[in-house]
N, C-alpha and C positions, 0 to 999 in steps of 0.2 A: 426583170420583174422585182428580184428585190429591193433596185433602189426606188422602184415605185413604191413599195410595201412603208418603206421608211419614210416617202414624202408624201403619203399617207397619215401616217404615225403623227409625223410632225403639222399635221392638218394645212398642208400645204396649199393654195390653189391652184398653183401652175400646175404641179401633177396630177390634179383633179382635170385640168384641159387639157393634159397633153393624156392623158388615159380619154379620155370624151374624142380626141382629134384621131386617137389609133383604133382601127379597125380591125388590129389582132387580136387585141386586147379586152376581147369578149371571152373568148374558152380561158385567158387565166383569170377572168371575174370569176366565171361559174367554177374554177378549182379553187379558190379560195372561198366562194359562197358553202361547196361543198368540206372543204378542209376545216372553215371555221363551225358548222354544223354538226360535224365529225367529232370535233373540239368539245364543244359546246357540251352535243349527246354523252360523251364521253367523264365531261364533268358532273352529270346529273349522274351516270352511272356509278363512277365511283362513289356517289356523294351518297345515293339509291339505292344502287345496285339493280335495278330496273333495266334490262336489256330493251322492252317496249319502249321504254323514254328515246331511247340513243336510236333506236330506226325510225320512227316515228318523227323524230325531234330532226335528223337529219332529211327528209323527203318534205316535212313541213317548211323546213329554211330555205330548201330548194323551189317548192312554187311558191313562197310565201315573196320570196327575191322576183322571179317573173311575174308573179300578181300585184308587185309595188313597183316595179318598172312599166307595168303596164299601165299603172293607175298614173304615178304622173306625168308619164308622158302623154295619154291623153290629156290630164288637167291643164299642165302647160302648155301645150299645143294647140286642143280649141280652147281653150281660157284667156288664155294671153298672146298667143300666137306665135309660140316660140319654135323656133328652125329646128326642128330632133329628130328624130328618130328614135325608136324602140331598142335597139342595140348601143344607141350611146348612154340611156337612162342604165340599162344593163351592169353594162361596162362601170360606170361611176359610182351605180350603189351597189355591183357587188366588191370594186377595190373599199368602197369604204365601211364593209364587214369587218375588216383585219382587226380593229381592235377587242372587237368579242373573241377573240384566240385566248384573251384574258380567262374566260366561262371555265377553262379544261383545269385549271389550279386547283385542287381537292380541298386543300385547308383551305379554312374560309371562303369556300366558294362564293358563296353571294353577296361578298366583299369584291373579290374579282368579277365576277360577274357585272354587278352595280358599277362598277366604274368601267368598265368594256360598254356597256348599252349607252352610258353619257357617252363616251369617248366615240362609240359608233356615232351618236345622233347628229353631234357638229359635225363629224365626218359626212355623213351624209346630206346634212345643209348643205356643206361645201360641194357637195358631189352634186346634188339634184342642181344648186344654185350654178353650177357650171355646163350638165348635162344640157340644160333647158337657154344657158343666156339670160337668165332672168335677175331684174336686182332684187334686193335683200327681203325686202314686201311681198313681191309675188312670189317668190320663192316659199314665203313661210305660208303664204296662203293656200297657194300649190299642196305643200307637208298639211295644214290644217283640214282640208278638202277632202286629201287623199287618205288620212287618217281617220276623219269621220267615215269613207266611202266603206274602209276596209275594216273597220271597225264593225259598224252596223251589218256587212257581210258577213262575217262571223259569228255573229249573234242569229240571221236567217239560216248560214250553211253551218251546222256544227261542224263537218268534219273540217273546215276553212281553215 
């Protein structure tokens, strides 16, 4: 796993399809969805001190990671008609979490932070863009689609 973690890091594409190709490689997505979440809550705590933030913040990343696997792999699938599955979108955006590990660094946290959520987002280009087979167009339209979907979600369901 962690030389995936590191071809990850290094926004690799082959390890975006060879994590898409492996079919183990869902439960260590959801430990690092949950590890970086953990992270994450942990940095607002120290930052807070807010216990509510770090349980909350960790069960949020948790279905927030299966309600965006969900969304594009619907979008790419009947949108563009891409070959996936539910478990390989899984798999590719939650390996491409790891750089939000950055979030847990107390000083300046929203420094780490801000460059974790860039560092996540091309990571997850690369990921959905592999998940799905899709090139670089549909790919971003897929993220723009699925963004508005869950966006506007959130706005109808607060607790979202």
């Amino acid at each position: 796993m962690i030389h995936r973690i590191i071809g990850v890091l290094r926004l690799d594409p082959e390890t975006f399809e060879a994590i898409e190709r492996d079919d183990t490689a869902t439960v260590p997505a959801a430990v690092i969805v949950a590890a970086v979440a953990l992270a994450t809550g942990l940095g607002t705590f120290f930052t807070t001190g807010s216990i509510g933030g770090l349980v909350g913040g960790v069960l949020a990343s948790v279905l927030g990671w299966v309600f965006w696997g969900a969304t594009t792999y619907f979008i790419g699938s009947q949108l563009f008609g891409a070959d996936t599955d539910m478990p390989e979108m899984l798999r590719v955006i939650g390996f491409a979490q790891v750089p939000l590990i950055l979030s847990i660094v107390p000083v300046f946290n929203w420094i780490f932070t801000i460059v974790g959520l860039i560092w996540t987002l091309i990571a997850s280009f690369i990921g959905i863009r592999a998940g799905l087979d899709l090139d670089n167009q549909k790919t971003a339209i897929t993220i723009a689609i699925g963004f508005v979907v869950v966006t506007a979600l959130r706005w109808l369901l607060p607790f979202a």
